[in-house]
mmCIF file as gemmi writes it, N, C-alpha and C atoms, coordinates in Angstrom:
data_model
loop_
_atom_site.group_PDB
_atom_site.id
_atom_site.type_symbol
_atom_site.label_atom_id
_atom_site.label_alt_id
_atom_site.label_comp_id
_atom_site.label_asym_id
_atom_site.label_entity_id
_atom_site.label_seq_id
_atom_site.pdbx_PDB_ins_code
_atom_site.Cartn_x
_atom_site.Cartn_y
_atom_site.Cartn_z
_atom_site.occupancy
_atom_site.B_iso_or_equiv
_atom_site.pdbx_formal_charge
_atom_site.auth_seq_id
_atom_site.auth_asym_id
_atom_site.pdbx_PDB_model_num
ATOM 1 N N . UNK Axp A 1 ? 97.524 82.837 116.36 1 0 ? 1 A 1
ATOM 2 C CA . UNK Axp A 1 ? 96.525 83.58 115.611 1 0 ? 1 A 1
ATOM 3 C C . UNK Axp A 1 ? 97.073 84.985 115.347 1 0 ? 1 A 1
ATOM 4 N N . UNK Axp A 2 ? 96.589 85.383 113.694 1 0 ? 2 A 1
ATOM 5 C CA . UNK Axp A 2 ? 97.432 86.44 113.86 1 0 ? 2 A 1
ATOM 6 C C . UNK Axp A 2 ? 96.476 87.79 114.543 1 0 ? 2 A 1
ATOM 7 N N . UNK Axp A 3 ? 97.068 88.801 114.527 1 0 ? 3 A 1
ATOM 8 C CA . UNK Axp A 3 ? 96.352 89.803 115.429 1 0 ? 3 A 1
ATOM 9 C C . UNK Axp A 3 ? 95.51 90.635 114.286 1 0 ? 3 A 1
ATOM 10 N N . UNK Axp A 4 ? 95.772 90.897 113.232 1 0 ? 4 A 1
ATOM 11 C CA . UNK Axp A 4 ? 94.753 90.913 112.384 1 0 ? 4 A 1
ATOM 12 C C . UNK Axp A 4 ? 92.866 90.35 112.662 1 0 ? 4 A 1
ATOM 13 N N . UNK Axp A 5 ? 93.8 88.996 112.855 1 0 ? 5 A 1
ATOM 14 C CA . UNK Axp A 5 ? 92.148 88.079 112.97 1 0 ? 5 A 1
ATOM 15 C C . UNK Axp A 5 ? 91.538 88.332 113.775 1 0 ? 5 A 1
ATOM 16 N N . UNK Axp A 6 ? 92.22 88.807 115.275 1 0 ? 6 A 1
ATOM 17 C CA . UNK Axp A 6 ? 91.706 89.411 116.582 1 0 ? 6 A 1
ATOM 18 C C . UNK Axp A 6 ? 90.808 90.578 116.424 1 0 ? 6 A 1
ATOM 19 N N . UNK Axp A 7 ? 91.592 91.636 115.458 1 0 ? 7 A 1
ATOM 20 C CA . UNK Axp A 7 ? 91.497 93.141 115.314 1 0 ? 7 A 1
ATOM 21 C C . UNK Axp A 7 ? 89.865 93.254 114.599 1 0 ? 7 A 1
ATOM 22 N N . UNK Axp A 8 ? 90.274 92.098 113.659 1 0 ? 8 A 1
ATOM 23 C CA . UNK Axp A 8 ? 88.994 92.362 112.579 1 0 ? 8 A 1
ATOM 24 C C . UNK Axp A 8 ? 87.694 91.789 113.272 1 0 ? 8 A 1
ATOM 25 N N . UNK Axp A 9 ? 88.007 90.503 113.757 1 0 ? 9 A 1
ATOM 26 C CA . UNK Axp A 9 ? 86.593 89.802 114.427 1 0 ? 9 A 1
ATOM 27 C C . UNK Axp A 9 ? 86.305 90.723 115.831 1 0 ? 9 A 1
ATOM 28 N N . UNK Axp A 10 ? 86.838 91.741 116.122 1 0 ? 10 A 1
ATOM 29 C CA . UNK Axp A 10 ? 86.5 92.419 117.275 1 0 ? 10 A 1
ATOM 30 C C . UNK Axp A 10 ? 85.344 93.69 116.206 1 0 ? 10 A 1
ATOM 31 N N . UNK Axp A 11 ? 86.043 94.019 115.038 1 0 ? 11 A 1
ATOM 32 C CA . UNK Axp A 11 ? 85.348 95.314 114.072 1 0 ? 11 A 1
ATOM 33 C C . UNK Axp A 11 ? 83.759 94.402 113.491 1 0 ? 11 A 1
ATOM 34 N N . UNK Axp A 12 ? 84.305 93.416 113.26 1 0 ? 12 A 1
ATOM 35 C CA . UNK Axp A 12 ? 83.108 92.893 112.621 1 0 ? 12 A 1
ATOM 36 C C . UNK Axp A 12 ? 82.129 93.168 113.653 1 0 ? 12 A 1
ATOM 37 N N . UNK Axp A 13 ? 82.359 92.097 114.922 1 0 ? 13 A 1
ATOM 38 C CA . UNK Axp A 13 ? 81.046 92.038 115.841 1 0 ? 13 A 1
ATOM 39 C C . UNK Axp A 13 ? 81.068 93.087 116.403 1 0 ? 13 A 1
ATOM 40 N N . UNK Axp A 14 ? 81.645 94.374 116.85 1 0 ? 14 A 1
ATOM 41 C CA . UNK Axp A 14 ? 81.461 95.979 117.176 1 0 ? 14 A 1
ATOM 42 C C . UNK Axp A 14 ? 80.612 96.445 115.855 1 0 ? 14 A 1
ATOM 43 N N . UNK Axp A 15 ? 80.68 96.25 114.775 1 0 ? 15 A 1
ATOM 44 C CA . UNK Axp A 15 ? 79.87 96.795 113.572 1 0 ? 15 A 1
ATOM 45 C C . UNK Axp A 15 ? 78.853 96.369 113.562 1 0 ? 15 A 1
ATOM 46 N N . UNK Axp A 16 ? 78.222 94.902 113.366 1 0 ? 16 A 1
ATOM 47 C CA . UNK Axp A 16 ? 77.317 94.207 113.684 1 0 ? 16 A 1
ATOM 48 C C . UNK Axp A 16 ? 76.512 94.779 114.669 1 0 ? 16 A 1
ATOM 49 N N . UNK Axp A 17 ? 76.729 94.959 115.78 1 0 ? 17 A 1
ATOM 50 C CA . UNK Axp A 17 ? 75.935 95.682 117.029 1 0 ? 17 A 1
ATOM 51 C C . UNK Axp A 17 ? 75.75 97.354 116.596 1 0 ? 17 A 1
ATOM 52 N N . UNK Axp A 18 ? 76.28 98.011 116.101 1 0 ? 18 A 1
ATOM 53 C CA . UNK Axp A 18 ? 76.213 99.155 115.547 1 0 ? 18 A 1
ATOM 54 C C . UNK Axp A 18 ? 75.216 99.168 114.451 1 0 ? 18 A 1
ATOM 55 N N . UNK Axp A 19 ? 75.172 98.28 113.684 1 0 ? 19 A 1
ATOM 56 C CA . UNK Axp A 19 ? 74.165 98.219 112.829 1 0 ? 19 A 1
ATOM 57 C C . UNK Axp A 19 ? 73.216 97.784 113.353 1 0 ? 19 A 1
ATOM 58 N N . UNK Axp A 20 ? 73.095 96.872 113.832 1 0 ? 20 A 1
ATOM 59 C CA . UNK Axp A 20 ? 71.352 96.395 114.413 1 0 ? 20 A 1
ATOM 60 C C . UNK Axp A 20 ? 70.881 97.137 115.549 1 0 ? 20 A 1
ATOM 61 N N . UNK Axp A 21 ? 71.737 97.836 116.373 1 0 ? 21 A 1
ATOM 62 C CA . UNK Axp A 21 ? 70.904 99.127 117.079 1 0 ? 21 A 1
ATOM 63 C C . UNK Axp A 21 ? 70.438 100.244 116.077 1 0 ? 21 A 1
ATOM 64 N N . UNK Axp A 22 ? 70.874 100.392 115.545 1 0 ? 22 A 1
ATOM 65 C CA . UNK Axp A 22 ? 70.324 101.706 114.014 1 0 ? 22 A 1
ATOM 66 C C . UNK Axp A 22 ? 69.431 100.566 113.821 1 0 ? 22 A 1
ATOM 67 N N . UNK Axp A 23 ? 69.257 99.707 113.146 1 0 ? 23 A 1
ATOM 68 C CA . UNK Axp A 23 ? 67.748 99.191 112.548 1 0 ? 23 A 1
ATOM 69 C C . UNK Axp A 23 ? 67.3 99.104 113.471 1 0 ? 23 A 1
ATOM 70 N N . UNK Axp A 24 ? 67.15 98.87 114.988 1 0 ? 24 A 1
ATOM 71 C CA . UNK Axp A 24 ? 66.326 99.014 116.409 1 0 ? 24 A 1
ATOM 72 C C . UNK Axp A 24 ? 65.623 100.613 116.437 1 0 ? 24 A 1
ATOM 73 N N . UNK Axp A 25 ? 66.552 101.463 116.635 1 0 ? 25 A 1
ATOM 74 C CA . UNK Axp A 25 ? 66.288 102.542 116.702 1 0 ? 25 A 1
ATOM 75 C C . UNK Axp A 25 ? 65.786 103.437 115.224 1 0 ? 25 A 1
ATOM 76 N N . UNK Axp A 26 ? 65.771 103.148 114.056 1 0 ? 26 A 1
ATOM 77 C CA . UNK Axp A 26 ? 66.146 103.618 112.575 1 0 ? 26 A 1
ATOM 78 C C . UNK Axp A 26 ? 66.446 104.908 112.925 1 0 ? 26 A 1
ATOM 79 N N . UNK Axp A 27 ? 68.023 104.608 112.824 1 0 ? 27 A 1
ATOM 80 C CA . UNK Axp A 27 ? 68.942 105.585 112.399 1 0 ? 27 A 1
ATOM 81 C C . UNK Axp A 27 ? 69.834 105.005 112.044 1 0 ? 27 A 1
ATOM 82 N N . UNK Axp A 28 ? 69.156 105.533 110.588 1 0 ? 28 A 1
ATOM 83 C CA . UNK Axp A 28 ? 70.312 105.368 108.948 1 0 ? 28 A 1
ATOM 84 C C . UNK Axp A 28 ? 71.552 105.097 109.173 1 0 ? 28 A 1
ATOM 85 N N . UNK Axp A 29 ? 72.234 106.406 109.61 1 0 ? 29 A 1
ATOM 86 C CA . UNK Axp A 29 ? 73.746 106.34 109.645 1 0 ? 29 A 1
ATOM 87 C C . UNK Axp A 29 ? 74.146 105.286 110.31 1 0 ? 29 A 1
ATOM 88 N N . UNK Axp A 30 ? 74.004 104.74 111.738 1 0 ? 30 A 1
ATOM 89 C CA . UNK Axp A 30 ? 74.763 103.717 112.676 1 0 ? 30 A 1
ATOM 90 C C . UNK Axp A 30 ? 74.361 102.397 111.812 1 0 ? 30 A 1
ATOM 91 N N . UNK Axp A 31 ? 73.57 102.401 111.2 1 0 ? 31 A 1
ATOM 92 C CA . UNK Axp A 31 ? 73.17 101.076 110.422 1 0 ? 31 A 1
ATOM 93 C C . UNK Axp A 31 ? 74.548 101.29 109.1 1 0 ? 31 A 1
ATOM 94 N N . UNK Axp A 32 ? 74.488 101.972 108.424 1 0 ? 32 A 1
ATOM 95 C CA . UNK Axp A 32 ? 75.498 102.659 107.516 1 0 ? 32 A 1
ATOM 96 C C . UNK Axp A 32 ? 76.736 102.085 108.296 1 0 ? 32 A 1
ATOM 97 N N . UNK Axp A 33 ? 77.208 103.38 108.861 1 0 ? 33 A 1
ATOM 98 C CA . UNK Axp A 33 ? 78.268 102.885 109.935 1 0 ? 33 A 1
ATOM 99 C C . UNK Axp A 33 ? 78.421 101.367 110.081 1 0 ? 33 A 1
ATOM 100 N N . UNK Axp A 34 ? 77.897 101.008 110.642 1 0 ? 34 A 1
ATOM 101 C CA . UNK Axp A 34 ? 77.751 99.389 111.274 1 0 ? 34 A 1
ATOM 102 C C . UNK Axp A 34 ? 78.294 98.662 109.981 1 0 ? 34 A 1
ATOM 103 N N . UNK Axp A 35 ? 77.461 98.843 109.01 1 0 ? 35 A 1
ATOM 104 C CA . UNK Axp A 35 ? 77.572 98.027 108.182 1 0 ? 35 A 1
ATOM 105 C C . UNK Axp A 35 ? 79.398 98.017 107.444 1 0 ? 35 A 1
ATOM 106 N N . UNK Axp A 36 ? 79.594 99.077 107.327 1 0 ? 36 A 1
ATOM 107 C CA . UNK Axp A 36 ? 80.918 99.308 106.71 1 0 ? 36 A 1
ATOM 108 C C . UNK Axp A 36 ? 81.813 98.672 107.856 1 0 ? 36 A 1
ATOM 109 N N . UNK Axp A 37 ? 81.817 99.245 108.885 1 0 ? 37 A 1
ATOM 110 C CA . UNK Axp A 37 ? 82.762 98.186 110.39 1 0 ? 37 A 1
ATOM 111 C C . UNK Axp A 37 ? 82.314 96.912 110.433 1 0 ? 37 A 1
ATOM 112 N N . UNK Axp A 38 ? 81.39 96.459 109.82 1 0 ? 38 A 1
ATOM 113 C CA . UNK Axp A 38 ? 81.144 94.478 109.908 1 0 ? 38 A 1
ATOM 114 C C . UNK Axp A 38 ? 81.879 94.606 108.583 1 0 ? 38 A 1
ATOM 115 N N . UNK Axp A 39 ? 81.923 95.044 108.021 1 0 ? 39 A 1
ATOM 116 C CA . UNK Axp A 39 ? 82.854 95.051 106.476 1 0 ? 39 A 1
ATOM 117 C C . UNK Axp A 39 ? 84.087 94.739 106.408 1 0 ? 39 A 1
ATOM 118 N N . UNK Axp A 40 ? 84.899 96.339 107.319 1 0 ? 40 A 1
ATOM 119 C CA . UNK Axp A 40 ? 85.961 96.204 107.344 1 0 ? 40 A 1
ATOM 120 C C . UNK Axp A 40 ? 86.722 95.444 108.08 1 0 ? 40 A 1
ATOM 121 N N . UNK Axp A 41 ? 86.389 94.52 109.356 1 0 ? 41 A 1
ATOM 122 C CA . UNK Axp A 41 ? 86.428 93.721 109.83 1 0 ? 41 A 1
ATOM 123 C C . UNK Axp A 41 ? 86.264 92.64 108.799 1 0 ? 41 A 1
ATOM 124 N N . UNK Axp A 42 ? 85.416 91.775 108.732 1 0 ? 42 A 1
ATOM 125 C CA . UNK Axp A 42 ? 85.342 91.11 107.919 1 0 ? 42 A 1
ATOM 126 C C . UNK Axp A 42 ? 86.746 90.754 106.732 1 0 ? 42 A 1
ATOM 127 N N . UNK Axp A 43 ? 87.131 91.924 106.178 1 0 ? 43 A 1
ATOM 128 C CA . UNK Axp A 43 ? 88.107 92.343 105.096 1 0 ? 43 A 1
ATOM 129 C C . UNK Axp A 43 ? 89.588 91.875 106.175 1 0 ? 43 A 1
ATOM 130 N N . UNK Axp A 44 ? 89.514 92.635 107.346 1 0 ? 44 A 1
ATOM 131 C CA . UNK Axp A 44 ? 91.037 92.329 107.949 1 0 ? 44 A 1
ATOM 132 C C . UNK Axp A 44 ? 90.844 91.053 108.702 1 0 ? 44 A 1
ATOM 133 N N . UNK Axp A 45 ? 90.116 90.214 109.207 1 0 ? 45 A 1
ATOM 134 C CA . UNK Axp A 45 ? 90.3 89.172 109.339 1 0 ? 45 A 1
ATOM 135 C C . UNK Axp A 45 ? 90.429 87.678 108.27 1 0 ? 45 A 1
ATOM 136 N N . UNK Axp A 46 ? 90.255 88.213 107.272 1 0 ? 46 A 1
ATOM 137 C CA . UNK Axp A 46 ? 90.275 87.259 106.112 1 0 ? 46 A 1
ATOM 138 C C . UNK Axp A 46 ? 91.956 87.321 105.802 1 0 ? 46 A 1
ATOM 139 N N . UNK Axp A 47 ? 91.961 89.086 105.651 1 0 ? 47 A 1
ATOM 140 C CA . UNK Axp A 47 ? 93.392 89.118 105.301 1 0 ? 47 A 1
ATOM 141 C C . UNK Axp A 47 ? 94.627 88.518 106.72 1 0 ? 47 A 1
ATOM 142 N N . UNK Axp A 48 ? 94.511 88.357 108.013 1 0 ? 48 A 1
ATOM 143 C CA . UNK Axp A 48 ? 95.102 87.636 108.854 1 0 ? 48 A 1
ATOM 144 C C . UNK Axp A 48 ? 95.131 85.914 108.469 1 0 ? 48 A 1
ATOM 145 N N . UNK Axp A 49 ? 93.629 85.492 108.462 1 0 ? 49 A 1
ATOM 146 C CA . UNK Axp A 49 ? 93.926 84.081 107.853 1 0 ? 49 A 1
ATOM 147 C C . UNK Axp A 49 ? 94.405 83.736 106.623 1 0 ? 49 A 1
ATOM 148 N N . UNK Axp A 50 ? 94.674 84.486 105.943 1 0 ? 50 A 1
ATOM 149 C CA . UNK Axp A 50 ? 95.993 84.585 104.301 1 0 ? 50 A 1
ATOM 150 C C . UNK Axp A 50 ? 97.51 84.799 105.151 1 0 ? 50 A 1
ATOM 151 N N . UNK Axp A 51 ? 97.537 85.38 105.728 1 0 ? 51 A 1
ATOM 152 C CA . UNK Axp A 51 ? 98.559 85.593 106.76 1 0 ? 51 A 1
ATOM 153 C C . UNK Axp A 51 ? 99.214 84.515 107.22 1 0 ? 51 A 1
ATOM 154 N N . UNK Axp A 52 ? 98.087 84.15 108.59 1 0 ? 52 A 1
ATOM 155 C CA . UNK Axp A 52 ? 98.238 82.664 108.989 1 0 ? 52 A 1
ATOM 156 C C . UNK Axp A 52 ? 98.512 81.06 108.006 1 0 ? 52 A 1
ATOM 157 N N . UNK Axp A 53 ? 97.522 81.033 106.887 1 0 ? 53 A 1
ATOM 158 C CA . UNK Axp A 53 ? 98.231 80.244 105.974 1 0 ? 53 A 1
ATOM 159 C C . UNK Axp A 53 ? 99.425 80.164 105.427 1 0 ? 53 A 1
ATOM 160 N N . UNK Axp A 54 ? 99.858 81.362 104.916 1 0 ? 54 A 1
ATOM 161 C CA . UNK Axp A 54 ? 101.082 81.421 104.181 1 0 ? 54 A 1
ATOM 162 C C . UNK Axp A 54 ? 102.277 81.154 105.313 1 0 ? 54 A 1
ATOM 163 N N . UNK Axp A 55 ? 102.113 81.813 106.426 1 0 ? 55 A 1
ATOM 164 C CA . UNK Axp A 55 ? 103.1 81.208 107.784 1 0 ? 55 A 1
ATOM 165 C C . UNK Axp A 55 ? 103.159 79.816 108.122 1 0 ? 55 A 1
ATOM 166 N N . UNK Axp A 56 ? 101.913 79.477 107.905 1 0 ? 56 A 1
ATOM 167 C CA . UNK Axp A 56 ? 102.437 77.659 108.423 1 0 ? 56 A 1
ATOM 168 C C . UNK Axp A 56 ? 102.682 76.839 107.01 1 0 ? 56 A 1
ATOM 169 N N . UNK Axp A 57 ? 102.082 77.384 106.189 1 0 ? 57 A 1
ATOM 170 C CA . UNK Axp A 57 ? 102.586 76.674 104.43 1 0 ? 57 A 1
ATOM 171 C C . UNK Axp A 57 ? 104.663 76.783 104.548 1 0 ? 57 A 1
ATOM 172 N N . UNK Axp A 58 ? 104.718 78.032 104.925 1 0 ? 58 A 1
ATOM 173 C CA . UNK Axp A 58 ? 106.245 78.699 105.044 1 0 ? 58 A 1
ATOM 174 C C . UNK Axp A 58 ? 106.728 77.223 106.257 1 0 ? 58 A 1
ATOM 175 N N . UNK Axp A 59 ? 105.707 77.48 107.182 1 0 ? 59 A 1
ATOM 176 C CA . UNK Axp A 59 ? 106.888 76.751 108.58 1 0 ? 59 A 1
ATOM 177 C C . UNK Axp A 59 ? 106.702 74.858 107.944 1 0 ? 59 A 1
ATOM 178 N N . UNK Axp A 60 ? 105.75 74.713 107.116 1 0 ? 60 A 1
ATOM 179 C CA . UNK Axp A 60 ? 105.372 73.246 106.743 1 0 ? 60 A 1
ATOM 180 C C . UNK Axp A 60 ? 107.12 73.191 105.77 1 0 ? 60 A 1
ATOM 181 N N . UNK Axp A 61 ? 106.992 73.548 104.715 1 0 ? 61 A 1
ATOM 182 C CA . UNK Axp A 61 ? 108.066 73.935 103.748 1 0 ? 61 A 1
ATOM 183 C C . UNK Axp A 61 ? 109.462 73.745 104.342 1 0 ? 61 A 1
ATOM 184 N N . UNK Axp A 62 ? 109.55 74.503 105.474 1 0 ? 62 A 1
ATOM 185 C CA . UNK Axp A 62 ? 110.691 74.461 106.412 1 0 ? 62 A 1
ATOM 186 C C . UNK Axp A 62 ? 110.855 73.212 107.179 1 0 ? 62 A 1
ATOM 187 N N . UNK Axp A 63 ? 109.931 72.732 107.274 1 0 ? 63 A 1
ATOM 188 C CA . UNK Axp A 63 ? 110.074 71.049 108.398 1 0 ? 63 A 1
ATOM 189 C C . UNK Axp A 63 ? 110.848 70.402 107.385 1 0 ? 63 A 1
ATOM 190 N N . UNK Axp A 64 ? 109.791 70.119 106.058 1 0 ? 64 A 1
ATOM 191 C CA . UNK Axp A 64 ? 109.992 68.949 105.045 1 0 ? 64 A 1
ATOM 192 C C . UNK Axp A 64 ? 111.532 69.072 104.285 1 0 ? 64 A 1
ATOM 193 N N . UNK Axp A 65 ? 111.686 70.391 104.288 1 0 ? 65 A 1
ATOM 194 C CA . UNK Axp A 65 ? 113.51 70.867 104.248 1 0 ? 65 A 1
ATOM 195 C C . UNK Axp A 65 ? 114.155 70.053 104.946 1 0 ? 65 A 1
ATOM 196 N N . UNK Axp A 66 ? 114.029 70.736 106.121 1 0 ? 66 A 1
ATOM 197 C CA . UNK Axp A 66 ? 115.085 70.1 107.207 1 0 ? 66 A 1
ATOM 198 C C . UNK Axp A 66 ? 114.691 68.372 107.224 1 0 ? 66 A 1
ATOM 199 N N . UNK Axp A 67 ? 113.58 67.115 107.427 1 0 ? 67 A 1
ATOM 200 C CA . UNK Axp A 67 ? 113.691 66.227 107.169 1 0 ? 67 A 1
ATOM 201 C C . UNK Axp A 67 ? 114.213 66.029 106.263 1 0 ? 67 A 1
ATOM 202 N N . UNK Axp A 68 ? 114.198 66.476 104.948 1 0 ? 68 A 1
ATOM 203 C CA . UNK Axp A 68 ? 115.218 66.02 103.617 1 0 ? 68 A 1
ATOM 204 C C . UNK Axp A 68 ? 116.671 65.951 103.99 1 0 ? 68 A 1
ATOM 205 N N . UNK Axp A 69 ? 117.269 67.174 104.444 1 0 ? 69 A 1
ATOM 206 C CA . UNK Axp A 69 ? 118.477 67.321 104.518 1 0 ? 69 A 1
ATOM 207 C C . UNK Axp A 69 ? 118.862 66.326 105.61 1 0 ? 69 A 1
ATOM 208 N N . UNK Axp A 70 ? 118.24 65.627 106.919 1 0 ? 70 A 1
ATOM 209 C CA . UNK Axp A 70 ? 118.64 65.168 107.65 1 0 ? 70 A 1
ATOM 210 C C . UNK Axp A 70 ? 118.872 63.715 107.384 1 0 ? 70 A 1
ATOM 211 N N . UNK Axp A 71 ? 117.644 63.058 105.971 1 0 ? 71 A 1
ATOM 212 C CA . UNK Axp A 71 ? 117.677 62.123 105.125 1 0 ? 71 A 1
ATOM 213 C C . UNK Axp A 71 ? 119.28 62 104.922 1 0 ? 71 A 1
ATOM 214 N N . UNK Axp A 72 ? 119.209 62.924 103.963 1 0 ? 72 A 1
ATOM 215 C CA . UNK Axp A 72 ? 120.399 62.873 103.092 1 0 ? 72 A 1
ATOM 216 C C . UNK Axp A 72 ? 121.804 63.029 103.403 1 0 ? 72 A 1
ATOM 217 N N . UNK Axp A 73 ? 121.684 63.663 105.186 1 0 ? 73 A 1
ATOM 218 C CA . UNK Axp A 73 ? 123.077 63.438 105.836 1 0 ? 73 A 1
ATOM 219 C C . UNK Axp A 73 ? 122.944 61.837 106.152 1 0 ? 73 A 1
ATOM 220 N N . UNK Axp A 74 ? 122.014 61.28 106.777 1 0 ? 74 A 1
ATOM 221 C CA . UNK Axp A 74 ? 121.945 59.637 106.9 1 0 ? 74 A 1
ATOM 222 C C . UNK Axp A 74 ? 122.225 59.281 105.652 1 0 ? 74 A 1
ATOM 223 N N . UNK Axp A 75 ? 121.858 59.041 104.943 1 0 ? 75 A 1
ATOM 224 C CA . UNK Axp A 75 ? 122.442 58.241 103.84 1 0 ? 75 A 1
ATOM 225 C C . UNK Axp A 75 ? 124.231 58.497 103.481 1 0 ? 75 A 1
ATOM 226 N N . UNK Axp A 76 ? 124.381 59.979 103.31 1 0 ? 76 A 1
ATOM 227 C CA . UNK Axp A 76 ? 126.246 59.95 103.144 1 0 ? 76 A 1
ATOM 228 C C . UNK Axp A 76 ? 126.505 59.67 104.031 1 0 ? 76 A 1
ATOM 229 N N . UNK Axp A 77 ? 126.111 59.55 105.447 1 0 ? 77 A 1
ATOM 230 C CA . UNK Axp A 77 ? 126.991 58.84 106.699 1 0 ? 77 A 1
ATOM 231 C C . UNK Axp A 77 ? 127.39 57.459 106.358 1 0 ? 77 A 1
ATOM 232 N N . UNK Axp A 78 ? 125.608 56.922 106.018 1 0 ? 78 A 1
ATOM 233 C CA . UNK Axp A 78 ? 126.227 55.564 105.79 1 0 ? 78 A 1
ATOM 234 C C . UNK Axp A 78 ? 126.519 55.286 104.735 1 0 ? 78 A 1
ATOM 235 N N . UNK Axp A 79 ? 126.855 55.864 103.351 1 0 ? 79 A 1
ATOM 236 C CA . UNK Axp A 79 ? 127.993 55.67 102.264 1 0 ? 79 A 1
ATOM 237 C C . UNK Axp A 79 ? 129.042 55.598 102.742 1 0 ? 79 A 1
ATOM 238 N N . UNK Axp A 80 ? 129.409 56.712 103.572 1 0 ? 80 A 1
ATOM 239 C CA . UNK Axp A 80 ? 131.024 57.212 103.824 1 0 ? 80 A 1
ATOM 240 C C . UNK Axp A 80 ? 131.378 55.396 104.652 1 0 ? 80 A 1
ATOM 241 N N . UNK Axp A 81 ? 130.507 55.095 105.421 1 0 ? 81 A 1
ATOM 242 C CA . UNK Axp A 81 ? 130.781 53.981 106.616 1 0 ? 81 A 1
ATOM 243 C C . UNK Axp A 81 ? 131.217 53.027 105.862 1 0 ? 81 A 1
């Protein structure tokens, strides 16, 4: 997991609680506040799982490589034979 996803789902639910104590208490700002940190959270954990996709799309890409090439040394082995 990337640490992004950690970073952000820690901002989200720290924002989340920041905001619903301001609507507990009404005060504007921590609700404000809150809301922008469930935001920006929100924002960097999305951007970690774009992260995480493109890394295992990358490491998928890289398997199906290397099975090809290992194909295709079997087969000239057994031409050459």
């Amino acid at each position: 997991m990337d640490k992004d996803r950690m970073k952000g789902k820690a901002d989200e639910v720290a924002g989340r609680v920041k905001r619903q104590a301001g609507e507990w208490t009404g005060d504007t700002e921590a609700q404000v506040e809150g809301g922008a940190q469930e935001v920006k959270g929100k924002v960097q954990n999305a951007w970690g799982k774009t992260k995480d996709a493109v890394r295992d799309a990358a490491d998928e890409a890289k398997r199906r490589q290397d099975e090809h090439e290992a194909e295709h040394d079997d087969r000239r082995k057994r031409d050459v034979a």
